[in-house]
C-alpha positions in Angstrom: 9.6 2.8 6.6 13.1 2.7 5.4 16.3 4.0 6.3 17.5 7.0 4.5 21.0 5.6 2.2 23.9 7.5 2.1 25.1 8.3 -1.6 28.0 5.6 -0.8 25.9 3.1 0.1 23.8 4.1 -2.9 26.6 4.0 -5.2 28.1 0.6 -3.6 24.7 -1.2 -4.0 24.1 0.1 -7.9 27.4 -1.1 -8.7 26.7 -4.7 -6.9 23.3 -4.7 -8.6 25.1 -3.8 -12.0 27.5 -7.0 -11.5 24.6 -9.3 -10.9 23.3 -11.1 -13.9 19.3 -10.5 -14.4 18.3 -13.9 -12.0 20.7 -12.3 -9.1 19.5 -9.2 -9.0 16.2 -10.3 -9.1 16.7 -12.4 -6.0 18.3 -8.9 -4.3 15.6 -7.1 -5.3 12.6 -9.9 -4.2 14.7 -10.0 -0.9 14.5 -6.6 0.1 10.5 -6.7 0.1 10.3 -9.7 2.2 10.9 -9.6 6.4 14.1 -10.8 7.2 15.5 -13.6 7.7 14.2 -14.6 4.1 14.0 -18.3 3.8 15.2 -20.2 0.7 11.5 -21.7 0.2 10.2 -18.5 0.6 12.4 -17.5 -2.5 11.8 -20.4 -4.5 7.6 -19.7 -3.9 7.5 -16.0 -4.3 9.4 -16.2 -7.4 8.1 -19.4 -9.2 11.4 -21.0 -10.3 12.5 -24.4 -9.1 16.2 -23.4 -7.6 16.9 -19.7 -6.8 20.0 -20.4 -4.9 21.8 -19.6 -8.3 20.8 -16.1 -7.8 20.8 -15.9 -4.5 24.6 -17.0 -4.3 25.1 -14.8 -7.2 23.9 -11.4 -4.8 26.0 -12.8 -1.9 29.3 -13.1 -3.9 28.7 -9.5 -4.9 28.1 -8.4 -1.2 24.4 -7.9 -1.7 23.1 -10.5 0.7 25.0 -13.0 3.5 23.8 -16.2 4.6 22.3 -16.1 8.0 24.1 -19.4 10.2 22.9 -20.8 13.0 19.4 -21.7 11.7 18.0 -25.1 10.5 17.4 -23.7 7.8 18.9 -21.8 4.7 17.7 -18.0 5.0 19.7 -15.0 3.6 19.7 -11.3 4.8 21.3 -8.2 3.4 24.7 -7.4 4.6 23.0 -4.2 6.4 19.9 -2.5 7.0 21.0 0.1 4.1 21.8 -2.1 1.9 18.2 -3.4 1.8 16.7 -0.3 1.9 19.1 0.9 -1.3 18.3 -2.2 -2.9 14.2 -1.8 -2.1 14.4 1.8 -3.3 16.1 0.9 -6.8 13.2 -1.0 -7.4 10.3 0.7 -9.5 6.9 0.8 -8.1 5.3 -1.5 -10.5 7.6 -4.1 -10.1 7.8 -3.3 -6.6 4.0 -3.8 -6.1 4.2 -7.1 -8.2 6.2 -8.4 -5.7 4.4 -7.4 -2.9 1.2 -9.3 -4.6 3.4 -12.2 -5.4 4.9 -12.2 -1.7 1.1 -12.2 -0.3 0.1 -15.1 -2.8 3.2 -17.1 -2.1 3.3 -17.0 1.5 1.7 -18.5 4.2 0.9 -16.2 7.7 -2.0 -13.8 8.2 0.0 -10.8 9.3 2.9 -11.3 6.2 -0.1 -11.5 4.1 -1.6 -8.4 5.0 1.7 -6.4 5.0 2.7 -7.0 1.6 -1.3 -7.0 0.6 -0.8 -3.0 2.1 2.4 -2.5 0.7 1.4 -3.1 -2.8 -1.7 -0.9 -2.0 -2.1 1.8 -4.7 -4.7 4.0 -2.2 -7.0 3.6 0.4 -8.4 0.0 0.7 -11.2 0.0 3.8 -11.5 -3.7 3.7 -7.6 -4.2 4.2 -7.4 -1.7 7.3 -10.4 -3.7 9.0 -8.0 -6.4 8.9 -4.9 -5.1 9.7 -7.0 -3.7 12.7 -8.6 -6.6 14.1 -5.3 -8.4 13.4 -3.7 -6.0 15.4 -6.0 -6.0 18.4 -5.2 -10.1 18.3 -1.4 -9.2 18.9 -2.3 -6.0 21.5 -4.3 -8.5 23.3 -1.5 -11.0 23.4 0.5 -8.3 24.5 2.7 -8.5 21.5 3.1 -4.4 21.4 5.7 -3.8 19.0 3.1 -5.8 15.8 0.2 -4.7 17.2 1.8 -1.2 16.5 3.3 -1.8 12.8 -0.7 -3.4 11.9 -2.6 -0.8 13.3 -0.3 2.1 11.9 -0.2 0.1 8.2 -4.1 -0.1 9.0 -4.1 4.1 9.6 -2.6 4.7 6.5 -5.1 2.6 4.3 -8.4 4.0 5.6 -10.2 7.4 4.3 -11.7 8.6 7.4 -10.4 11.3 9.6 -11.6 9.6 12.8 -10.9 6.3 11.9 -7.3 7.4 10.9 -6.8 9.2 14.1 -8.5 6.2 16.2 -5.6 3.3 14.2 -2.8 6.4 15.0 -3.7 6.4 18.6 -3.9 2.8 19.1 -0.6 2.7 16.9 1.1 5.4 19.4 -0.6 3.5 22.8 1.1 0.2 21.3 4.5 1.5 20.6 4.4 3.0 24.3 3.3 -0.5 25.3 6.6 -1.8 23.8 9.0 0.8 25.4 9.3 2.5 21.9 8.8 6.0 22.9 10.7 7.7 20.3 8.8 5.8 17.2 6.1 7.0 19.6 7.0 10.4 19.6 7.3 11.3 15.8 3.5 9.9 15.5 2.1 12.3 17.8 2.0 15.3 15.2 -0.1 13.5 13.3 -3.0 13.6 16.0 
């Protein structure tokens, strides 16, 4: 789910994307589908080229992205949470659902997998919302509330059946109330 963008931020972000050459851009947009902080390896795999900083440096001197300090490691972010979503939404489907499948093949972690393997779903898949579910009911049981909700909601919106839907939405809701999240709890409920 992503922010609603002002037609500012809209504006700002298209012009920023306009002033990146074709490789910066590219590393905006591959950014915006991947969970933040993005790490510079994570880059370099999910997009196949040797050296991506190039780009990446590009979409940071154009105010796209910012390099996050403090960490071992070199990982970017977008300057704001709109910026990412304006960026994400300027990206057409197709090439948005390539990068999903690229992001899932490139990286390593069971639950990234199976986000971007959902993301880049076209319709129901039954086989993915299994695993979203039992991955979820790893983290519920850990007590990890706030993932166990995101992978049994992901895992509601991937399966066919009515009863199954509502079964993944009510574990979804029970999670987020687990994590203190009433309000994300609260605009789930209409849909039982």
């Amino acid at each position: 789910r992503s922010l609603p963008v002002p037609a500012a931020v809209h504006g700002e972000v298209h012009e920023a994307l306009q002033r990146c050459s074709p490789v910066g851009a590219a590393a905006a947009r591959l950014v915006s589908v991947l969970h933040e902080p993005v790490r510079y390896e994570d880059v370099r795999d999910v997009l196949g080229v040797p050296d991506p900083l190039p780009g990446l440096d590009e979409a940071v001197r154009h105010g796209l992205l910012r390099v996050v300090d403090g960490t071992a490691r070199t990982c970017f972010r977008f300057v704001s949470p709109m910026a990412r979503a304006a960026v994400y939404r300027s990206v057409p489907p197709a090439e948005r659902r390539e990068l999903h499948l690229r992001a899932a093949a490139g990286l390593d972690g069971t639950d990234a997998v199976l986000e971007h393997r959902a993301a880049a779903a076209l319709g129901g898949d039954e086989e993915l919302s299994a695993a979203l579910r039992d991955r979820a009911g790893v983290h519920a049981a850990a007590g990890e509330w706030p993932t166990a909700a995101r992978l049994f909601l992901t895992a509601a919106e991937l399966t066919d059946g009515c009863d199954t839907r509502d079964a993944l939405t009510i574990a979804g809701v029970d999670a987020l109330v687990g994590s203190a999240d009433i309000p994300a709890a609260m605009l789930h409920t209409p849909m039982l």
